[in-house]
N, C-alpha and C positions, 0 to 999 in steps of 0.2 A: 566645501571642497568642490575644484570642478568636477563636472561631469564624468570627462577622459583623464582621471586622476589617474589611473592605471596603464595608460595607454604610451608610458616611455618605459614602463615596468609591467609587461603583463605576467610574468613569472609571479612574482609579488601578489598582484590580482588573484592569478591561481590559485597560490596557494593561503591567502587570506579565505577565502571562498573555501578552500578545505578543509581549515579551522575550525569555520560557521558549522560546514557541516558536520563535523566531529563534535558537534554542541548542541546539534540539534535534538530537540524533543519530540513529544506526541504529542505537543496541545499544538494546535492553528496557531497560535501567535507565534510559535517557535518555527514552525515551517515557513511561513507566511516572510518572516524577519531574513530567513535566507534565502525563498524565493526572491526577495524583491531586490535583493544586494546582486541576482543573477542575472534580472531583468534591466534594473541599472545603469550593468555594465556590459550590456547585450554587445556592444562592441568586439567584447572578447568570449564570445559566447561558444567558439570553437577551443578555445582552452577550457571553460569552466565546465562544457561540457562533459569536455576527457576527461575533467576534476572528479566530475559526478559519479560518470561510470565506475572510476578506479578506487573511489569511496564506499560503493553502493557494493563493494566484496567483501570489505571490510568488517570488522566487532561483532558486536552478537545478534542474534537474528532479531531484536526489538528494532537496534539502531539501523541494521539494513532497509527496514520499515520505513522507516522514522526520515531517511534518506530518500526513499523512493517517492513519497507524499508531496518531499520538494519537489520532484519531478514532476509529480501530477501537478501541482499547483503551473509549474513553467509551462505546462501542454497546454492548458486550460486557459491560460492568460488570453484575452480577444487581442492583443497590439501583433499586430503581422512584423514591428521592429524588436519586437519582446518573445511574447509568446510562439510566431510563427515561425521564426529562428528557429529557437526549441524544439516545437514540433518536429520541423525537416528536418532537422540533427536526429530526433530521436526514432523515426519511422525506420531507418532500414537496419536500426540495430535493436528491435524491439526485443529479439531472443537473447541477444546480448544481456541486455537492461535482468529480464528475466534469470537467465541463467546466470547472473551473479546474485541477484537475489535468494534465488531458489536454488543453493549450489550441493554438491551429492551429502556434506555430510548433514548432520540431525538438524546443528545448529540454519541449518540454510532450508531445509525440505518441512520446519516446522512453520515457514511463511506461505507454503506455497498454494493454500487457498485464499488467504488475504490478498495476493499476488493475481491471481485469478478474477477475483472479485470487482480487483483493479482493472484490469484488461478487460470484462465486459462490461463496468461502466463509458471504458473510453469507448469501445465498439458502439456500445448503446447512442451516447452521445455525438457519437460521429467525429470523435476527434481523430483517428485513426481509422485506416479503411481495412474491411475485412483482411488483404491480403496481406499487411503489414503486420495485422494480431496473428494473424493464424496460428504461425508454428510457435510463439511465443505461449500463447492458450495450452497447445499440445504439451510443451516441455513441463508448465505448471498441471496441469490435469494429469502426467503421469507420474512429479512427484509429488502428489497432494494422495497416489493410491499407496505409495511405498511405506507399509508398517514400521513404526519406529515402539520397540518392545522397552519394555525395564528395563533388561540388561544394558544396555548397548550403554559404550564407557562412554560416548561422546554427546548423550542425553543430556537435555536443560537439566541444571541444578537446583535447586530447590529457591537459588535467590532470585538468579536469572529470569525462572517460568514464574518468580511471585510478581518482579519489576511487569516480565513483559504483559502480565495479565493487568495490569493496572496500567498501561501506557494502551493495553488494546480496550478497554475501557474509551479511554480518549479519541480514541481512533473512531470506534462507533458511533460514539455523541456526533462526532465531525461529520460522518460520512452522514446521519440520517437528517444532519442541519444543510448538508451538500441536494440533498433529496432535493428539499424544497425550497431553496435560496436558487438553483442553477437551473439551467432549462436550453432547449437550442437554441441558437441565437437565430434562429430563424423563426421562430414562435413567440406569442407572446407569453407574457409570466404567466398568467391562469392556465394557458395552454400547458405552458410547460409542465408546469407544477399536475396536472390533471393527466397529462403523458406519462409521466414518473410515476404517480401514484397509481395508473391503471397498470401498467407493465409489471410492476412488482407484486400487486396483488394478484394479477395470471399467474405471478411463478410461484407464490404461497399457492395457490390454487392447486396447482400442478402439483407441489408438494403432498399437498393434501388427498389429491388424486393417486397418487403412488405410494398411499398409505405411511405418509412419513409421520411420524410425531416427533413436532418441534423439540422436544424440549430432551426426548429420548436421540434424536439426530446430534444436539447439539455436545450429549452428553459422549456421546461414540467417537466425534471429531476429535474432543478434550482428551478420548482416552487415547487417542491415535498419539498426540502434539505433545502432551504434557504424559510423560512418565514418571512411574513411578513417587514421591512424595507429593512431587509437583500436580497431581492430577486430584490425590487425596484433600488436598489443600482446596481445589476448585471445587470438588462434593461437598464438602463442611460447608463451603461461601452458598451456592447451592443452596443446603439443606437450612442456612442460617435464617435465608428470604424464604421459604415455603415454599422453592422449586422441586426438592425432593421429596419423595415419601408418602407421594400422593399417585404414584401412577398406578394406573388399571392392567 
């Protein structure tokens, strides 16, 4: 097909593109498949844009995820007619971006440390400038403190919190093969990679320094996200590997 296949039909475009994304998974190949359909068609890069945003409010909090990752991949791209598009579309609505992601109810505020994590890799990496993360950071750091109890009627389910726990799986493998595969482009690869690696071991550090235990931290966050079944479900998996039942 040509290139500008879209380009007497950009509606069509759009909304092909919002399909992808309503299909999209948590493994890299799945994001990767719609990022590049965006890239593509960088032409229409201010529709698919909108596609994105108006998408990225949408389904359950897995797929909001699963949504945003495409974005990360469109920032990240080096083509100034691809990636650098993206970028400038995306810098002045970074709270936007956020605040669909991270929206007031459970299903939305149980991303909103993944969300975070997200935003100071870009900071890190310097895809975006402090002043365009800012308040996007703030909006996810305050609902990443908002307690989501048992009770609450609009709590993950028990299928929901089992899928999204097995798609954040996917997510992690991704991000810690992102570690070392990516680097600024202004350094070289061992640089890079020796950058990365020094930075995240200061923040375990720091962790460590403020008395955190990983494995006790990790279990407090789960009790926050994953209520009630859903969280029982995580201690079994837990206790299954030999993470539980051992602490001092």
């Amino acid at each position: 097909m040509p290139r500008e296949e879209y380009a007497a039909d950009p509606f069509r475009g759009c909304q092909d593109f919002a399909d992808l994304l309503g299909q999209v998974s948590a493994s890299y190949a799945s994001a990767k498949r719609v990022a590049a359909f965006a890239l593509r068609h960088a032409y229409l890069s201010d529709g698919l844009h909108d596609a994105l945003l108006l998408e990225l409010a949408s389904g359950p909090s897995h797929a909001r995820l699963n949504k945003l990752y495409v974005l990360d991949l469109l920032c990240q791209d080096g083509s100034e007619r691809g990636g650098g598009v993206y970028r400038e579309l995306t810098a002045p609505k970074i709270t936007e971006v956020v605040e669909a992601v991270v929206s007031e109810e459970v299903a939305g505020r149980v991303n909103a440390i993944a969300v975070l994590q997200l935003l100071e890799r870009w900071k890190l990496k310097g895809i975006f400038t402090n002043q365009d993360l800012e308040e996007g950071m703030e909006v996810a750091r305050k609902a990443s403190r908002i307690p989501i109890g048992q009770g609450d009627e609009q709590g993950l389910g028990k299928t929901e919190a089992t899928h999204r726990m097995e798609e954040d799986r996917e997510r992690h493998k991704r991000e810690r093969e992102d570690v070392w595969s990516r680097g600024r482009e202004d350094e070289g690869e061992e640089d890079a990679e020796f950058h990365t690696a020094w930075t995240l071991a200061a923040r375990d550090e720091e962790k460590r320094a403020q008395g955190w235990d990983a494995l006790r931290w990790e279990r407090e966050e789960n009790a926050r996200y994953l209520p009630g079944e859903a969280f029982s479900i995580w201690e079994t998996r837990l206790k299954q590997h030999g993470y539980l039942g051992r602490e001092n």
